[in-house]
PDB file of the backbone (N, CA, C, O) and the ligand in Angstrom, with CONECT records:
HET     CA  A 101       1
ATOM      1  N   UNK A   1      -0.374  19.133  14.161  1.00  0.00           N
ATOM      2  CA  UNK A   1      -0.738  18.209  13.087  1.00  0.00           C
ATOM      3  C   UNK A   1       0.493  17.640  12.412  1.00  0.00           C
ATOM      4  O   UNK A   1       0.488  16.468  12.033  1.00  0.00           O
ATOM      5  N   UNK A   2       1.499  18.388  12.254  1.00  0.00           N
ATOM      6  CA  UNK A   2       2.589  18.008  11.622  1.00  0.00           C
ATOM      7  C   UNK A   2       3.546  16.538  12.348  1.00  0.00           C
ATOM      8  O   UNK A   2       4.172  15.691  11.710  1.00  0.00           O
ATOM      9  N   UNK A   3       3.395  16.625  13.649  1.00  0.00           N
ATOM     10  CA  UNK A   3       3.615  16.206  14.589  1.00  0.00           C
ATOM     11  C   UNK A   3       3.009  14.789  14.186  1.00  0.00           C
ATOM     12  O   UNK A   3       3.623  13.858  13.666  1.00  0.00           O
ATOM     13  N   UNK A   4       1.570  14.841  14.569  1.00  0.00           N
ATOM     14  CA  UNK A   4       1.210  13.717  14.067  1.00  0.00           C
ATOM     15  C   UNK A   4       1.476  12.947  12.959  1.00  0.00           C
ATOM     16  O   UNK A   4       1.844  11.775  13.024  1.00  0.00           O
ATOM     17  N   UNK A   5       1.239  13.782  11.591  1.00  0.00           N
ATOM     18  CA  UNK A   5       2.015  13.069  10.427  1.00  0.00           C
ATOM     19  C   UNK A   5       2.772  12.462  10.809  1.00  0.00           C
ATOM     20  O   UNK A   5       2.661  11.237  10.758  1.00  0.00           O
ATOM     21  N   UNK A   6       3.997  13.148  11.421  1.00  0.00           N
ATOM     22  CA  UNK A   6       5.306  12.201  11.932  1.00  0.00           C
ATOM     23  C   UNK A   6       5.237  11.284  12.421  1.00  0.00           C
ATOM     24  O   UNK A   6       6.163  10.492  12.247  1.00  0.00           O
ATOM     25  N   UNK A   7       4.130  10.908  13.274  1.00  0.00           N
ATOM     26  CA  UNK A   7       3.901   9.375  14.065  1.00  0.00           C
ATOM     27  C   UNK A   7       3.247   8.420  13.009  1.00  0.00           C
ATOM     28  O   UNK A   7       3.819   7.444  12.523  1.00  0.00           O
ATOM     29  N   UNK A   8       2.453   8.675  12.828  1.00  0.00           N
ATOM     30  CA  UNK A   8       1.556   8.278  11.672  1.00  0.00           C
ATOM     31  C   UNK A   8       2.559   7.385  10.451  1.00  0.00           C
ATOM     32  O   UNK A   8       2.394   6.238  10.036  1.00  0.00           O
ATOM     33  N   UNK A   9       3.800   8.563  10.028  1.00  0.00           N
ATOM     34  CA  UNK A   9       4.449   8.013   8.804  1.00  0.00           C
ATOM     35  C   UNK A   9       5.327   6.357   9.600  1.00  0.00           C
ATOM     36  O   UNK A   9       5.433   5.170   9.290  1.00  0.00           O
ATOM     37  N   UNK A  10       5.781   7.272  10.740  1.00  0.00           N
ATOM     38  CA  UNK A  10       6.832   6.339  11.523  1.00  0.00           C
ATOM     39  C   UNK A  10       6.599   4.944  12.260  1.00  0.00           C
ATOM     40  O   UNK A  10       7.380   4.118  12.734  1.00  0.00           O
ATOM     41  N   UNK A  11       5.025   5.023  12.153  1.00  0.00           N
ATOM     42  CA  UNK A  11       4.815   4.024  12.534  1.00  0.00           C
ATOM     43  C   UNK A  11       4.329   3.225  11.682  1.00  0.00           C
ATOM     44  O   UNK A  11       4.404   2.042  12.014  1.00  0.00           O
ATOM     45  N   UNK A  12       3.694   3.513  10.361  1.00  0.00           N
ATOM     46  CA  UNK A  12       3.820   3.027   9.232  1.00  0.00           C
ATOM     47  C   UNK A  12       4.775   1.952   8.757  1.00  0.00           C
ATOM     48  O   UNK A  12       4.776   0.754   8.475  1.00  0.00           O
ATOM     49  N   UNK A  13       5.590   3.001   8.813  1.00  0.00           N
ATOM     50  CA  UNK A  13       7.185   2.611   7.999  1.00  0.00           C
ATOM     51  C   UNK A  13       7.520   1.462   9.117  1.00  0.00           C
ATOM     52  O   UNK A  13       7.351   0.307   8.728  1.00  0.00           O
ATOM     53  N   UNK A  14       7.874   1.604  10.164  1.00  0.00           N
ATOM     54  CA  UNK A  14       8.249   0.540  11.363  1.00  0.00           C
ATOM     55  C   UNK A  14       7.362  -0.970  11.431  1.00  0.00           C
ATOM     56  O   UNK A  14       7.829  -2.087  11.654  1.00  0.00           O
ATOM     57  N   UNK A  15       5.981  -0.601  11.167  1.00  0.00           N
ATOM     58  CA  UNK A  15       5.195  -1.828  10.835  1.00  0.00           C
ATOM     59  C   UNK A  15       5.350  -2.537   8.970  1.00  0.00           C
ATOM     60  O   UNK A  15       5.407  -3.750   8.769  1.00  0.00           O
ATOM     61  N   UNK A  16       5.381  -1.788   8.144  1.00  0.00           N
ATOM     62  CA  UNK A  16       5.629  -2.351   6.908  1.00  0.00           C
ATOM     63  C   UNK A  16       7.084  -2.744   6.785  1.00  0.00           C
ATOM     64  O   UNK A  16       7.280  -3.470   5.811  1.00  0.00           O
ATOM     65  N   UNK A  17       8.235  -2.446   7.554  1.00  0.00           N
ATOM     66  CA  UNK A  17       9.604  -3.158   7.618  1.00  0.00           C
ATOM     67  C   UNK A  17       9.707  -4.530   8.525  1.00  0.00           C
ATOM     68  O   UNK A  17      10.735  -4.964   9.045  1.00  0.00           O
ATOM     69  N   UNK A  18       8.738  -4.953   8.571  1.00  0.00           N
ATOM     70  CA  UNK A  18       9.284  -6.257   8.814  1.00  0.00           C
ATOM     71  C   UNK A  18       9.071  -7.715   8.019  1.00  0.00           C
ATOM     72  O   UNK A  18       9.684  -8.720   8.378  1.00  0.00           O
ATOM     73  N   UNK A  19       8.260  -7.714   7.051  1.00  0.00           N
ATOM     74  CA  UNK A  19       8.676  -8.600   5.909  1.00  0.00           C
ATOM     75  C   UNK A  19       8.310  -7.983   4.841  1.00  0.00           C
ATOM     76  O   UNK A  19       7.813  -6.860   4.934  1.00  0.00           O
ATOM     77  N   UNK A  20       8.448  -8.464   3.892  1.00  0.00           N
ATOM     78  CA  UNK A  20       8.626  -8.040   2.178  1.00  0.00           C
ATOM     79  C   UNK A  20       8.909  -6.831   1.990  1.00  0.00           C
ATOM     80  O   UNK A  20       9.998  -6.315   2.240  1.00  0.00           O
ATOM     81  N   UNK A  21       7.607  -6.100   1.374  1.00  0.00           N
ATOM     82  CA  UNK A  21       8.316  -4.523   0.899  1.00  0.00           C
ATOM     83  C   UNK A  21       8.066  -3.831   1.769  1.00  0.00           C
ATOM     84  O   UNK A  21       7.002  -3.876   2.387  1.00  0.00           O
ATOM     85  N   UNK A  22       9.246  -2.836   2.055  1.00  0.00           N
ATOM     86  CA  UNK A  22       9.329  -1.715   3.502  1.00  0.00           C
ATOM     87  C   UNK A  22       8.799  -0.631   3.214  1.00  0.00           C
ATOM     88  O   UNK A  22       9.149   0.347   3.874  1.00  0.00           O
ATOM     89  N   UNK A  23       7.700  -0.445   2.046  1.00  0.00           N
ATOM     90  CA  UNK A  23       6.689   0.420   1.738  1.00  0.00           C
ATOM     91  C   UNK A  23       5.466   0.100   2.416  1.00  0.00           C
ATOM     92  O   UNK A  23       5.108   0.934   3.248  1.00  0.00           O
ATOM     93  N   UNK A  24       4.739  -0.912   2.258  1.00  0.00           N
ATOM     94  CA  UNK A  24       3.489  -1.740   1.958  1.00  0.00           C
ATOM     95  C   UNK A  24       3.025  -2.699   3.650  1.00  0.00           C
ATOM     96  O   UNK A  24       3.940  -3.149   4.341  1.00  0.00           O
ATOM     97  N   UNK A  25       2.277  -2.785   3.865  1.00  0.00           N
ATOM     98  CA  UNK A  25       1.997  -3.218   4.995  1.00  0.00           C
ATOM     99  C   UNK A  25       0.961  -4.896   4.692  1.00  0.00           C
ATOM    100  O   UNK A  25      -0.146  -5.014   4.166  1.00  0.00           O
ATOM    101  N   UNK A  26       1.907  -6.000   5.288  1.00  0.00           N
ATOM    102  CA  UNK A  26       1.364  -7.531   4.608  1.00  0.00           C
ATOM    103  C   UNK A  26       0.031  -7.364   5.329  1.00  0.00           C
ATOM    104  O   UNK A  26      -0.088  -6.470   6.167  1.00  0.00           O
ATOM    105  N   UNK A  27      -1.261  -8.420   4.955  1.00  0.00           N
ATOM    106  CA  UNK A  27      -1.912  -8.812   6.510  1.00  0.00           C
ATOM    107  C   UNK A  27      -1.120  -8.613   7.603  1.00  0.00           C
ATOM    108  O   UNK A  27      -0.953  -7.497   8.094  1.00  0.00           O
ATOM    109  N   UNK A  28      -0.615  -9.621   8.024  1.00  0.00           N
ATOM    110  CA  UNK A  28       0.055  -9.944   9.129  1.00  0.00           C
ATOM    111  C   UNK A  28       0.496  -8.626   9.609  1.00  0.00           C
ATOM    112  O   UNK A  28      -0.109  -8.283  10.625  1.00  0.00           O
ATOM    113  N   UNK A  29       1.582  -7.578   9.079  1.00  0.00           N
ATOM    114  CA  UNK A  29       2.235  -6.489   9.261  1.00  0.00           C
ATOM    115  C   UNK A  29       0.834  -6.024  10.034  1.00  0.00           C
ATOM    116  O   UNK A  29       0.516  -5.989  11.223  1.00  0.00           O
ATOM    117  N   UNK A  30      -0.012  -5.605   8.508  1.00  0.00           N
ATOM    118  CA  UNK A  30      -1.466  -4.989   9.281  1.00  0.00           C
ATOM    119  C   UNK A  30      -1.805  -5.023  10.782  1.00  0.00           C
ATOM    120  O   UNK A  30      -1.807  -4.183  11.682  1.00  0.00           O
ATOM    121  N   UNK A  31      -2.194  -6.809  10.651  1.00  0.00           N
ATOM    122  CA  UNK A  31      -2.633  -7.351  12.124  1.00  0.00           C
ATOM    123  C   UNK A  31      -2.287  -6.612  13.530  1.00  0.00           C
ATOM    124  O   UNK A  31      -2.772  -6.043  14.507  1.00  0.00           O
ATOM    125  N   UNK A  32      -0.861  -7.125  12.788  1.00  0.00           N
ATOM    126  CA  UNK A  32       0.045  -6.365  14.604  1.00  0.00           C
ATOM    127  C   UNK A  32      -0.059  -4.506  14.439  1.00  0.00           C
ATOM    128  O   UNK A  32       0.156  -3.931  15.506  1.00  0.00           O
ATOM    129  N   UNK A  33      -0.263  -3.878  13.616  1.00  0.00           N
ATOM    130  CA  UNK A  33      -0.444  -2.288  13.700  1.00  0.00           C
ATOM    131  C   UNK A  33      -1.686  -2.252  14.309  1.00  0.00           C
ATOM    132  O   UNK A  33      -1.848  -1.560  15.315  1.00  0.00           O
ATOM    133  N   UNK A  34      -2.686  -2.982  13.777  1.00  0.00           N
ATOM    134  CA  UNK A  34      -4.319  -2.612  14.215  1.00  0.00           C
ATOM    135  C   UNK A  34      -4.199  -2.791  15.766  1.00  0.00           C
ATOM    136  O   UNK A  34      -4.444  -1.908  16.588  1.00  0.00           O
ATOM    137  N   UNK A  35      -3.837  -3.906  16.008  1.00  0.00           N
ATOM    138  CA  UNK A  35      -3.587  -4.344  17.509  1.00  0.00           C
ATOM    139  C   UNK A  35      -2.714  -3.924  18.225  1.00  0.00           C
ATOM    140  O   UNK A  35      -2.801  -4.331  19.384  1.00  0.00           O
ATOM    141  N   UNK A  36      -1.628  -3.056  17.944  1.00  0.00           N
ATOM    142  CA  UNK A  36      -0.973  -2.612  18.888  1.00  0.00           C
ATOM    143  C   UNK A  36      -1.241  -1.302  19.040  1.00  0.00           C
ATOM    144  O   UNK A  36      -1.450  -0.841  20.162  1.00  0.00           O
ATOM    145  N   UNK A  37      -1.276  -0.296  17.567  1.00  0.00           N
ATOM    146  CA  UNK A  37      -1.438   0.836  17.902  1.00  0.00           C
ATOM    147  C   UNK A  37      -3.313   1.184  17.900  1.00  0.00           C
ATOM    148  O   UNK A  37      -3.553   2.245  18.476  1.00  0.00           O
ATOM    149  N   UNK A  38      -4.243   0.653  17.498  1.00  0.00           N
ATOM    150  CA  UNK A  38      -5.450   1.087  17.285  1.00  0.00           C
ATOM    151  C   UNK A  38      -6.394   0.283  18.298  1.00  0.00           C
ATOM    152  O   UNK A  38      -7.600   0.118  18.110  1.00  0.00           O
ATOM    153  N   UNK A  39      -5.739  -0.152  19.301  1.00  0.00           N
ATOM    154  CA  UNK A  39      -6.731  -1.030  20.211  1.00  0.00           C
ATOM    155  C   UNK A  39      -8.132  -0.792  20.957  1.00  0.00           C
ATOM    156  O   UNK A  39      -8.891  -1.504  21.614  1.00  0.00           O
ATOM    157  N   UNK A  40      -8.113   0.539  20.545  1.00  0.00           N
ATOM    158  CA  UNK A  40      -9.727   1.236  21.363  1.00  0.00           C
ATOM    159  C   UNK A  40     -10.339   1.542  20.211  1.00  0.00           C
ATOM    160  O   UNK A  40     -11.505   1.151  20.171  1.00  0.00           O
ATOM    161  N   UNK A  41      -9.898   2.187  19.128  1.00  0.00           N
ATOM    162  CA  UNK A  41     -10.559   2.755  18.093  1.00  0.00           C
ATOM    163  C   UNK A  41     -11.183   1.595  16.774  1.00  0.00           C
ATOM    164  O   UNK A  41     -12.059   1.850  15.948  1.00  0.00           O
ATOM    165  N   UNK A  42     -10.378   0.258  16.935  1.00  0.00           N
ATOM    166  CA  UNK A  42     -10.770  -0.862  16.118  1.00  0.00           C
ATOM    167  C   UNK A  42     -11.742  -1.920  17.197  1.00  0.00           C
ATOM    168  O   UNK A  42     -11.454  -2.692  18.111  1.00  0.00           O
ATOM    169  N   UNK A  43     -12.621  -1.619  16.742  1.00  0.00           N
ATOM    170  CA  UNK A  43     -13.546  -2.842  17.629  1.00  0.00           C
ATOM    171  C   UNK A  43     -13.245  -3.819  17.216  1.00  0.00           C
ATOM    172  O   UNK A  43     -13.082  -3.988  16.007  1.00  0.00           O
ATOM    173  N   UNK A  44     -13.038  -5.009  18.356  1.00  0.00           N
ATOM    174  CA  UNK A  44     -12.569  -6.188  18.129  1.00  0.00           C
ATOM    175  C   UNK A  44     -11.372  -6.440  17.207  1.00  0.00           C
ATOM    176  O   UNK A  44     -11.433  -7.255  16.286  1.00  0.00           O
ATOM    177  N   UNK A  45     -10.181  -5.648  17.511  1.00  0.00           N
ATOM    178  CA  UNK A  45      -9.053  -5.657  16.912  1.00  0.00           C
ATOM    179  C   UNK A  45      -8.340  -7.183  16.702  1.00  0.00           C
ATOM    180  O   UNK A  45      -7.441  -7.411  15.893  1.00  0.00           O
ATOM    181  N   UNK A  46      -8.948  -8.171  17.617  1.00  0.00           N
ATOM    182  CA  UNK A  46      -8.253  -9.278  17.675  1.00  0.00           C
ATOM    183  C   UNK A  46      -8.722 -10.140  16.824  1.00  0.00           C
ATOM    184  O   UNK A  46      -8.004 -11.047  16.402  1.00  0.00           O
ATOM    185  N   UNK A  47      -9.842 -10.011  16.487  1.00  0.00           N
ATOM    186  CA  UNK A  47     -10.415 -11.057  15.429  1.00  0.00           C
ATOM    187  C   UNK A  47     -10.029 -11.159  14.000  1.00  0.00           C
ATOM    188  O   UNK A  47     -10.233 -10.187  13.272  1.00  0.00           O
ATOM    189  N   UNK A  48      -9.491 -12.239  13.528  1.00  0.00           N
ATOM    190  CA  UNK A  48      -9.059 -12.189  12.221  1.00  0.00           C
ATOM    191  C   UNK A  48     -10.286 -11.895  11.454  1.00  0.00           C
ATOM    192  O   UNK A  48      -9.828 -11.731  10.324  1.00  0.00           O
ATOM    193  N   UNK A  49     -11.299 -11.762  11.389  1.00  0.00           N
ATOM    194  CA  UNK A  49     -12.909 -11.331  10.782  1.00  0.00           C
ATOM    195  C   UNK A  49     -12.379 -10.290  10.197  1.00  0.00           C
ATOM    196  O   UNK A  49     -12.124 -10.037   9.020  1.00  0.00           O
ATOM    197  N   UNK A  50     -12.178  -9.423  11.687  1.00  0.00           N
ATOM    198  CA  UNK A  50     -12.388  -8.092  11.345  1.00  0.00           C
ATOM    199  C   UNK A  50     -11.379  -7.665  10.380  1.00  0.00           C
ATOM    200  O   UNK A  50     -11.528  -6.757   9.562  1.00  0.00           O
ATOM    201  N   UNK A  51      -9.991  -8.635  10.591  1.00  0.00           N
ATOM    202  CA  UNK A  51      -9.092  -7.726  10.014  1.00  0.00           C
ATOM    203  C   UNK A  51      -9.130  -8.068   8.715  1.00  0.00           C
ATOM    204  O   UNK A  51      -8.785  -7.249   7.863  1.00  0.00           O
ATOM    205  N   UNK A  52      -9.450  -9.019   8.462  1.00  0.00           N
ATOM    206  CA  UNK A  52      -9.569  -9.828   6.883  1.00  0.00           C
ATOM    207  C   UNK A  52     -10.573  -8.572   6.118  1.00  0.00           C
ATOM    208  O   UNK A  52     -10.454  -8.156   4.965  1.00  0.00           O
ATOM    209  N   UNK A  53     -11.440  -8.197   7.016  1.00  0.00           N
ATOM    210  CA  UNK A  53     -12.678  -7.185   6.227  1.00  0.00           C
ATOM    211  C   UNK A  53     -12.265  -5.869   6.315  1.00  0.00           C
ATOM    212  O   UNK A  53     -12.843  -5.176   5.478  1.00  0.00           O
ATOM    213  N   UNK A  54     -11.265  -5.087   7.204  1.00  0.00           N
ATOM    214  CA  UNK A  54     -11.120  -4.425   6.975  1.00  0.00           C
ATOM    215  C   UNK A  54      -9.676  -3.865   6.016  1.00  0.00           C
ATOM    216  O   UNK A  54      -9.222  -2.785   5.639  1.00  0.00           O
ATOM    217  N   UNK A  55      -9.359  -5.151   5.924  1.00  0.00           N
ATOM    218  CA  UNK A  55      -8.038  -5.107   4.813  1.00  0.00           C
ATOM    219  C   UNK A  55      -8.382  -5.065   3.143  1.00  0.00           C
ATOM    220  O   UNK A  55      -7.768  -4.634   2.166  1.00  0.00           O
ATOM    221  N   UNK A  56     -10.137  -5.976   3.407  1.00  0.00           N
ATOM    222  CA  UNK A  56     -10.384  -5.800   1.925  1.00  0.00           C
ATOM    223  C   UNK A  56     -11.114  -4.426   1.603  1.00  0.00           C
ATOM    224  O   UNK A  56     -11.583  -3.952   0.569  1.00  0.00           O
ATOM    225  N   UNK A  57     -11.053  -4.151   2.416  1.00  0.00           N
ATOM    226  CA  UNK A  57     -12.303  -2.410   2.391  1.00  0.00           C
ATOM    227  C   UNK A  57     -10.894  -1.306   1.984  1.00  0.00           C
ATOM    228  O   UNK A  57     -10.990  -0.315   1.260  1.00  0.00           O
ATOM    229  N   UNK A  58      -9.761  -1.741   2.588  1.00  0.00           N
ATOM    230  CA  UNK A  58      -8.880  -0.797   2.009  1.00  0.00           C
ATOM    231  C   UNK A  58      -7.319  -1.212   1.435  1.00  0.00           C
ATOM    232  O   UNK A  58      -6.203  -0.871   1.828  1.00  0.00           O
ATOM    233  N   UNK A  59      -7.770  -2.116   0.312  1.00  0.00           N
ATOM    234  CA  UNK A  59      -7.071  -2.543  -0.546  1.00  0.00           C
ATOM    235  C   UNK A  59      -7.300  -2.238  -2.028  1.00  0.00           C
ATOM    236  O   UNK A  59      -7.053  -3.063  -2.909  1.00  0.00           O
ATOM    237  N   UNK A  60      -7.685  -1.261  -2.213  1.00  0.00           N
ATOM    238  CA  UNK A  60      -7.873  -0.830  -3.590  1.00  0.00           C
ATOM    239  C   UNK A  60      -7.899  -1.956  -4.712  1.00  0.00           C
ATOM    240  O   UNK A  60      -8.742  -2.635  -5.298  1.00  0.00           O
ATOM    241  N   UNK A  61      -6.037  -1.729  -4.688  1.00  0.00           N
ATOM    242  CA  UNK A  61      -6.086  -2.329  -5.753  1.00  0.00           C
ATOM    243  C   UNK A  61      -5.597  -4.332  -5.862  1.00  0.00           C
ATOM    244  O   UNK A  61      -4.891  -4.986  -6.629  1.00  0.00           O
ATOM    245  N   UNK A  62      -6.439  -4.660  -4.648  1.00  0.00           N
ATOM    246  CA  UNK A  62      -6.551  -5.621  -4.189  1.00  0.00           C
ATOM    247  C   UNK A  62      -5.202  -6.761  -4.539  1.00  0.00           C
ATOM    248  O   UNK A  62      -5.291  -7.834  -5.137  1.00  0.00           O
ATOM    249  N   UNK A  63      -4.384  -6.337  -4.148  1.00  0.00           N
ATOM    250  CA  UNK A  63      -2.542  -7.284  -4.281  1.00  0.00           C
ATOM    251  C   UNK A  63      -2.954  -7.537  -2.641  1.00  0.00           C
ATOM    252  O   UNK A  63      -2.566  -6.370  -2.595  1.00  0.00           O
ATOM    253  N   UNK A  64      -3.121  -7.690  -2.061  1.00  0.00           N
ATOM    254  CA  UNK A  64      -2.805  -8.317  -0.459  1.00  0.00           C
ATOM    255  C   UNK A  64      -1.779  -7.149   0.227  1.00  0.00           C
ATOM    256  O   UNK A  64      -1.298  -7.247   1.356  1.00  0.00           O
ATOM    257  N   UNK A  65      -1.596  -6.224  -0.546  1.00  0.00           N
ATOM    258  CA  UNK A  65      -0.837  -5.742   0.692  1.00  0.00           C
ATOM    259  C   UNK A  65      -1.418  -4.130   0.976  1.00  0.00           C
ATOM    260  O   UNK A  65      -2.173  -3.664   0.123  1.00  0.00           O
ATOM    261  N   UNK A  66      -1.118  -3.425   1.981  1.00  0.00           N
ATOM    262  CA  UNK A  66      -1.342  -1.860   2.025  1.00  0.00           C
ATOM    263  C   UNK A  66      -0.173  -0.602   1.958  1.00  0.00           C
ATOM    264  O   UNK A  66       0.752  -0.291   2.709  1.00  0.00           O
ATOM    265  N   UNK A  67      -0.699  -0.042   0.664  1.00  0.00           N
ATOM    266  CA  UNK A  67      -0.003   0.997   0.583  1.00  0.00           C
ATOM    267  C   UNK A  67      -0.078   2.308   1.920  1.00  0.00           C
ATOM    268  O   UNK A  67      -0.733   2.268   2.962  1.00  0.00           O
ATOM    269  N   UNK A  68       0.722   3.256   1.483  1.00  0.00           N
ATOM    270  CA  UNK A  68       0.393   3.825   2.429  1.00  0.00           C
ATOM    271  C   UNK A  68      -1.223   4.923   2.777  1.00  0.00           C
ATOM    272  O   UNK A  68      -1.806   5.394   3.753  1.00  0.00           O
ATOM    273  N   UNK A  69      -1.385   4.885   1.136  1.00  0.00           N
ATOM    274  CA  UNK A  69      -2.456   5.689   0.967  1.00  0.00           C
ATOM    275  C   UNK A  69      -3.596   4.697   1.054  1.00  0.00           C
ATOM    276  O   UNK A  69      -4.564   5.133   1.678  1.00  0.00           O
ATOM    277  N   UNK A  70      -3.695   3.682   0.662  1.00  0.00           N
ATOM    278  CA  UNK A  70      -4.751   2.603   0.860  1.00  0.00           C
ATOM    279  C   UNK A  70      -5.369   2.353   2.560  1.00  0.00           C
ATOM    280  O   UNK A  70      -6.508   2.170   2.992  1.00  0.00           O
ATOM    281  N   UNK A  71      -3.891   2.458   3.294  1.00  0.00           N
ATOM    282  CA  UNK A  71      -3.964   2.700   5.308  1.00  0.00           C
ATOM    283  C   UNK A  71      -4.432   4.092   5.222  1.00  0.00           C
ATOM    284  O   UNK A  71      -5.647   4.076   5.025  1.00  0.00           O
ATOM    285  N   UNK A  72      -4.030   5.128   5.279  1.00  0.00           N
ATOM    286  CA  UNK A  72      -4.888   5.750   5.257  1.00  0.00           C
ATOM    287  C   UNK A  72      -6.071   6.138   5.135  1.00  0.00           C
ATOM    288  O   UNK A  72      -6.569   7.160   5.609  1.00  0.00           O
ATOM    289  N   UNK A  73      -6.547   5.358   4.513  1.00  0.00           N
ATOM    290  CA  UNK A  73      -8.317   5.881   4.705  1.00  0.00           C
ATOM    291  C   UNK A  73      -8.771   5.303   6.082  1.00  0.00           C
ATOM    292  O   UNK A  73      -9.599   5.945   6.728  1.00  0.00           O
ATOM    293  N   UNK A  74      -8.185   3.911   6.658  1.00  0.00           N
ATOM    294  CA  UNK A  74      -8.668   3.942   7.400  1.00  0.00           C
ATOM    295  C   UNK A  74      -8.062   4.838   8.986  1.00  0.00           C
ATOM    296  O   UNK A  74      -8.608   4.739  10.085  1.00  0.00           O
ATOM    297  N   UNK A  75      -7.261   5.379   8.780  1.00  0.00           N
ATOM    298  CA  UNK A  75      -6.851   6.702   9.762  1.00  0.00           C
ATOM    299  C   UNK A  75      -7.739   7.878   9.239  1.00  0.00           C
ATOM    300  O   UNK A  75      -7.308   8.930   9.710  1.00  0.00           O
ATOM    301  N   UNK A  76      -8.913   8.093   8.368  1.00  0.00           N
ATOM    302  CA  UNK A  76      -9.168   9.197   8.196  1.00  0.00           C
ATOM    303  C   UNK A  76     -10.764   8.488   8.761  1.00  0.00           C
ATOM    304  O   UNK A  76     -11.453   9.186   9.504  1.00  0.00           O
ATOM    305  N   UNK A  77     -11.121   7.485   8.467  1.00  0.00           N
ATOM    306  CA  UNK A  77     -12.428   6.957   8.650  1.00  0.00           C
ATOM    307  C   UNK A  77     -12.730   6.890  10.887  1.00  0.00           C
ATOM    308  O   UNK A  77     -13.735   7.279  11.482  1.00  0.00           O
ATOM    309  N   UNK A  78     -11.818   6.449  11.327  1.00  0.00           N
ATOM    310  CA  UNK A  78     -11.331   6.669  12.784  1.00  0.00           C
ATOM    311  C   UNK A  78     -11.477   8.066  13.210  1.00  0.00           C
ATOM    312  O   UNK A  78     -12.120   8.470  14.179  1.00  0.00           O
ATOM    313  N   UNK A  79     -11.002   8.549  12.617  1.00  0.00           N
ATOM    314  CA  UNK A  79     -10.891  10.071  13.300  1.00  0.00           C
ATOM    315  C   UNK A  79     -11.910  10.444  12.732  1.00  0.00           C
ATOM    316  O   UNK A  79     -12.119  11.538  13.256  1.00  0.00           O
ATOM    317  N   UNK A  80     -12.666  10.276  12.030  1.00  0.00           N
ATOM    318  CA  UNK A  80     -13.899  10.770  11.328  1.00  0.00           C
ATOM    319  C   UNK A  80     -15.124  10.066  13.063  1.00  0.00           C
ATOM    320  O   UNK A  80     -15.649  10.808  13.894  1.00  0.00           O
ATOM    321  N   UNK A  81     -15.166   9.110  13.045  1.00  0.00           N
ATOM    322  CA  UNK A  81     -15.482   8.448  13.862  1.00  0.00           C
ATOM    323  C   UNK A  81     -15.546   8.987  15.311  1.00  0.00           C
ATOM    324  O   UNK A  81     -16.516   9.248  16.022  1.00  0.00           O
ATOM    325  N   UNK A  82     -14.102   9.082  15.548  1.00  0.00           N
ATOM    326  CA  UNK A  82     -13.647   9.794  16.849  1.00  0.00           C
ATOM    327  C   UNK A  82     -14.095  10.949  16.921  1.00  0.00           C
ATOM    328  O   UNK A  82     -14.680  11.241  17.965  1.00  0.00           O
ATOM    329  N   UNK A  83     -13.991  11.825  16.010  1.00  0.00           N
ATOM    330  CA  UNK A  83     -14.550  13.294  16.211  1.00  0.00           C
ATOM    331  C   UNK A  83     -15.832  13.525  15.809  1.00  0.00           C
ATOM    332  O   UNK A  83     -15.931  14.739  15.633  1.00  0.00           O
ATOM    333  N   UNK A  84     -17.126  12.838  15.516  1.00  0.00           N
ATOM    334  CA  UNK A  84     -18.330  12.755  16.235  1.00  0.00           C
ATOM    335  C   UNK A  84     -19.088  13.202  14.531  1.00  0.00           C
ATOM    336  O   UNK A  84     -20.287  13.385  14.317  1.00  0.00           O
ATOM    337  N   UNK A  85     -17.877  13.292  13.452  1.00  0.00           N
ATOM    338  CA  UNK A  85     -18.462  13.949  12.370  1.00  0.00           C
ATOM    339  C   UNK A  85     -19.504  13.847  11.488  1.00  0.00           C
ATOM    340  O   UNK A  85     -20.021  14.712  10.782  1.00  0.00           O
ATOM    341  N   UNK A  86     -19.923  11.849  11.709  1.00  0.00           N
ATOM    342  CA  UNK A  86     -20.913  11.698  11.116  1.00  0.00           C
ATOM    343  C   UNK A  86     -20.668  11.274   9.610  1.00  0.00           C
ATOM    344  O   UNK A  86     -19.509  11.543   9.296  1.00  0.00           O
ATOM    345  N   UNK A  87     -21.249  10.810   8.778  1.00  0.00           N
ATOM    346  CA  UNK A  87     -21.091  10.194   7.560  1.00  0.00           C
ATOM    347  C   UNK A  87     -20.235  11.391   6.372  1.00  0.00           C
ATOM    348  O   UNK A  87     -19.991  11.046   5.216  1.00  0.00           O
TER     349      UNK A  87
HETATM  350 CA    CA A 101      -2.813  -2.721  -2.167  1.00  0.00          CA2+
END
C-alpha cells in the first residue's frame, strides 16, 4: 500500500506540474491524468462531458482546479468500484 501511495502522490505531482500551481491539477492537467493513467477505470475517458462532470463532482471548493484531496475521492470512488464494494 505504501508503494502505491508513492505512485499515486508521483503521479499527481508530475500531472499538476505542468501549468500554474505544482500543487493543484487544471482541467486540462486533469484531462491528460484521466486519460493516460485511468483509461479502463474512467468510462469514456475521452469525452470532455465526462470530464467537465467529473471535475465538478470533485471540486469542492469549486476554483477550477484539483487539490490533492479533492482527486482523491475520485481514486477512492474507482477502487470502491473496482473492488466490487458496492455503495
Ligand atoms: Ca478545488
Amino acid at each position: 500500500m505504501e508503494a502505491a501511495i508513492g505512485v499515486l502522490v508521483s503521479q499527481f505531482k508530475a500531472y499538476a506540474g505542468s501549468d500554474g500551481s505544482s500543487d493543484t491539477l487544471s482541467r486540462g492537467e486533469f484531462q491528460k491524468l484521466v486519460a493516460s493513467q485511468l483509461p479502463n477505470l474512467v468510462k469514456d475517458a475521452g469525452d470532455p462531458a465526462v470530464i467537465d462532470h467529473l471535475m465538478s463532482t470533485l471540486d469542492e471548493n469549486c476554483d477550477g482546479e484539483l487539490t490533492f484531496l479533492e482527486f482523491w475521492q475520485l481514486v477512492g470512488r474507482l477502487a470502491n468500484q473496482h473492488g466490487g464494494f458496492g455503495k
